[in-house]
N, C-alpha and C positions, 0 to 999 in steps of 0.2 A: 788498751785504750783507757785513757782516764778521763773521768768527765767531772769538771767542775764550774764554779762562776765564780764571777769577782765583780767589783766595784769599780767602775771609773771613773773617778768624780771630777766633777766642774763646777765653774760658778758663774754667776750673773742669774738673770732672772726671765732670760726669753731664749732659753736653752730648749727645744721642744722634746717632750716626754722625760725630762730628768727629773727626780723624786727623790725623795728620802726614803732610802732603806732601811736595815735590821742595824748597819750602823752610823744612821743617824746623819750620815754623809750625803749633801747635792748630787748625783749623778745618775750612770747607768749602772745595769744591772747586766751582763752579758754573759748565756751560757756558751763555754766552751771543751771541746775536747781532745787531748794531747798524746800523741804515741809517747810510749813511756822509756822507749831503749834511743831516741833520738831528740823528743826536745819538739820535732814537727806538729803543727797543728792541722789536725784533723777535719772539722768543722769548728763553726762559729758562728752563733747567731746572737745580734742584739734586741735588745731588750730596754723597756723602761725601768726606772730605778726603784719603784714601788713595787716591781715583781719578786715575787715569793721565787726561792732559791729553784722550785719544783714545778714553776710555771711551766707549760711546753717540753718536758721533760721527755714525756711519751715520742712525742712528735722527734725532736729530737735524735734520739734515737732512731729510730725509725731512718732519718735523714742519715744521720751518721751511718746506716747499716748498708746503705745504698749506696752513700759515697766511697766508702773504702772498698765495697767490692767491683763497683765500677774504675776503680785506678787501681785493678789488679791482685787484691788480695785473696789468696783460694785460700788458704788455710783456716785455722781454725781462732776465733775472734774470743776475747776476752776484753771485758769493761770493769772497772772499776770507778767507784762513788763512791762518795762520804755520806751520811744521815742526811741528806736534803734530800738524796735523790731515791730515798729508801720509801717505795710505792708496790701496792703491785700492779700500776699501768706499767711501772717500769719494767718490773721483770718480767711481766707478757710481751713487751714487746722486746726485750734480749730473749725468751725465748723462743718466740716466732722466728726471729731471723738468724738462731743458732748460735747465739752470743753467748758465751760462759761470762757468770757475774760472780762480781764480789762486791758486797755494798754494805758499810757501816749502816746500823741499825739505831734507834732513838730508843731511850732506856724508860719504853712504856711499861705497864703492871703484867704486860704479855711476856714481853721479854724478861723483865725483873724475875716474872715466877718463874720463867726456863732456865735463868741462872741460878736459881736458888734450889730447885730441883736438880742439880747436880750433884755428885757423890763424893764426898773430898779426898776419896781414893782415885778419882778421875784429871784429876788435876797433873800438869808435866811441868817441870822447872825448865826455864830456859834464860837465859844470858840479860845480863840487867847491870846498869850501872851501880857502882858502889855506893853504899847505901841504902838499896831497894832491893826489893825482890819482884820478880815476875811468873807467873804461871798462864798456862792454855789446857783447855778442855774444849770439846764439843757436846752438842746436845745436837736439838731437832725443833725449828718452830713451824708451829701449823698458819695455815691461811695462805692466800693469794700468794703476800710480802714474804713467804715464808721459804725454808728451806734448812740446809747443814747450818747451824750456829755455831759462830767458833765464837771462845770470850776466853780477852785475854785480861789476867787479873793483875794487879801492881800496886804494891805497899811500900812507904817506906819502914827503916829498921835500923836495929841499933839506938844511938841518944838521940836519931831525929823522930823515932816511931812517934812519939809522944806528940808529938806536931800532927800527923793524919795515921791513927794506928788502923783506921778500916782500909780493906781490900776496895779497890776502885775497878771498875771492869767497862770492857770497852768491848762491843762485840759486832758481828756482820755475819750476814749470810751470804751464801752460796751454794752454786752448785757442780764448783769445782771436784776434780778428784784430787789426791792426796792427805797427807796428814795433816792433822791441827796446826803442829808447829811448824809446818813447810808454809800451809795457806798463809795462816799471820805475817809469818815475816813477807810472804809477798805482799801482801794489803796494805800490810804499812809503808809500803814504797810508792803506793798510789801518793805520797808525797811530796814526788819528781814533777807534778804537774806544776806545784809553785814554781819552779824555776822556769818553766816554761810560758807562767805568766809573767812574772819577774823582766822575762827579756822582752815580752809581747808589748809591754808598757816601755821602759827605758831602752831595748834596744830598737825595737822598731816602728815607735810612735803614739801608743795604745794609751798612753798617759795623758793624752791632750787627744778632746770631741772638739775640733775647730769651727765649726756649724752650729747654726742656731734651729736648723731644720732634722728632724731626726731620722729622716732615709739619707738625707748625707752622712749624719754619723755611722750610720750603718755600713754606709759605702766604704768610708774611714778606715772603719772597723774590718772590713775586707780585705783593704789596700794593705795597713796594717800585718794582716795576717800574709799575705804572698812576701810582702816584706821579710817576715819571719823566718819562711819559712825557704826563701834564695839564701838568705846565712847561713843553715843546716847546709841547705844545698851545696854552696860553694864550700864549705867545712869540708862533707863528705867527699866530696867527688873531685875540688881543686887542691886541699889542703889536704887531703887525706886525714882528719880528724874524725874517727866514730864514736858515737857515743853522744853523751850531754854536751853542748861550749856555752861558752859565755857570750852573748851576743854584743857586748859592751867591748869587748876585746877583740874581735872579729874585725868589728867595726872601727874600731881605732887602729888596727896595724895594719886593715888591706884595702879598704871601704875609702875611709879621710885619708885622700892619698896627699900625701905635702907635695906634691910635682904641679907641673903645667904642660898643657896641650899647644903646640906649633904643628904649621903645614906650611908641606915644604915641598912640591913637586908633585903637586895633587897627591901627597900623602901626610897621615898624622901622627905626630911624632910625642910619646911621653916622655918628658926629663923627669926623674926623679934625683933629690940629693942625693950626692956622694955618701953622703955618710948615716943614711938610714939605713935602721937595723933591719930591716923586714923587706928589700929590696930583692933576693935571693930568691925569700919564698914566694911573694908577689910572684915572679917569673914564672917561678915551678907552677903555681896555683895555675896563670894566665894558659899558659903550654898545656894544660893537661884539662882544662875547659873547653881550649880549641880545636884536642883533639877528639873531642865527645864525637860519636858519631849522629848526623840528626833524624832526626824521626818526625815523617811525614802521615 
């Protein structure tokens, strides 16, 4: 599960609860959280625009832990956050409810000395664009927020060295198992969630708070996300698509259908053109939704 926020911005001046945020933008501020092998949105809750990334956080969670095990998930739960959400309300509450975390850390004099306190025989080389170089090591931080420190380090090199020759380091805790260089490269995928905001805005409305009242935008902000989240749906289960899709694309070859509706003998009838490309799958999609079996 990855959890993050974004900005929704709007404009006018009797928009209720919209604010200027961290960047400076009219709108909302709205936490949400995204399964990361699918694209589907998990929870969502709105927010005013002058909330700190970290507002409600705890709580959050908390919500989120409820709702995925109440629509069936017995296994075993993993979250991921970026430095906003680096607390330790947060981690109490992933580990009350048996949540493995991994969560980008903010490069306070705490953490600064546990990177510096490393041994530069501790360091592992791993894969790096040309130009650059990259290493991971682990440590240990103390306190609440604390836990396995993994920090991953990246320089450039060669005739760009000269431009930033120091080491820049980026690091998160957890209380995952596995190696340094396994956790990393998973953390860094906690990155999947943009696109999932990405289509939450342009594919299914989240780009525009049409209300001036802010429990409607919130409602929106709801409708919005079940919107979302029938794309994946029909992807998965009509189209046979698993994985990430493009919601922008979904929506234009199955969604905007160019055809028209007739009735014809107390039944209703869709014409689609001859010569649309996506008429086939349509079909296949349609057949294979209506033979879901339903559940009462």
């Amino acid at each position: 599960m990855d959890l993050d926020s974004t900005v929704c911005e709007v404009h006018g001046h009797t928009k209720g609860g919209a604010a200027y945020g961290y960047t400076h933008r009219l709108g909302y501020h709205p936490l949400l959280a995204s399964r990361a092998d699918t694209g589907e949105l998990l929870h969502l809750r709105m927010r005013t625009g002058s909330a700190n990334t970290a507002r409600g956080a705890e709580r959050f969670v908390n919500e989120l832990a409820g709702r995925v095990r109440r629509a069936g998930a017995a296994g075993p739960l993993t979250l991921r956050g970026d430095s906003g959400f680096w607390s330790g309300k947060v981690i109490a509450a992933c580990r009350r409810h048996g949540i493995r975390f991994s969560i980008t850390v903010r490069q306070t004099k705490l953490v600064k000395a546990a990177i510096a306190a490393i041994s530069q025989d501790a360091w592992t080389d791993i894969d790096y664009p040309d130009g650059g170089a990259a290493q991971v090591a682990e440590t240990t931080l103390a306190g609440k927020a604390g836990g396995r420190l993994i920090v991953r380090r990246t320089r450039l090199v060669g005739a760009q060295a000269t431009l930033w020759p120091d080491w820049r380091h980026h690091a998160f805790v957890t209380d995952r198992a596995g190696t340094a260089v396994e956790l990393d490269a998973d953390h860094r995928r906690h990155a999947v969630v943009e696109l999932a905001i990405r289509d939450l805005k342009q594919g299914a409305g989240l780009c525009h708070c049409p209300s001036g009242v802010f429990l409607a935008n919130a409602a929106w902000a709801l409708v919005a996300t079940l919107a979302h989240n029938l794309l994946r749906w029909v992807a998965a289960l009509g189209l046979g698509v698993h994985g990430l899709v493009v919601a922008k694309t979904i929506r234009r070859r199955f969604i905007a259908l160019p055809g028209r509706l007739t009735h014809s003998a107390r039944r209703r009838y869709l014409h689609l053109p001859s010569g649309w490309p996506w008429a086939e799958g349509f079909r296949i999609a349609l057949a294979r939704l209506r033979a879901l079996p339903l559940r009462t």
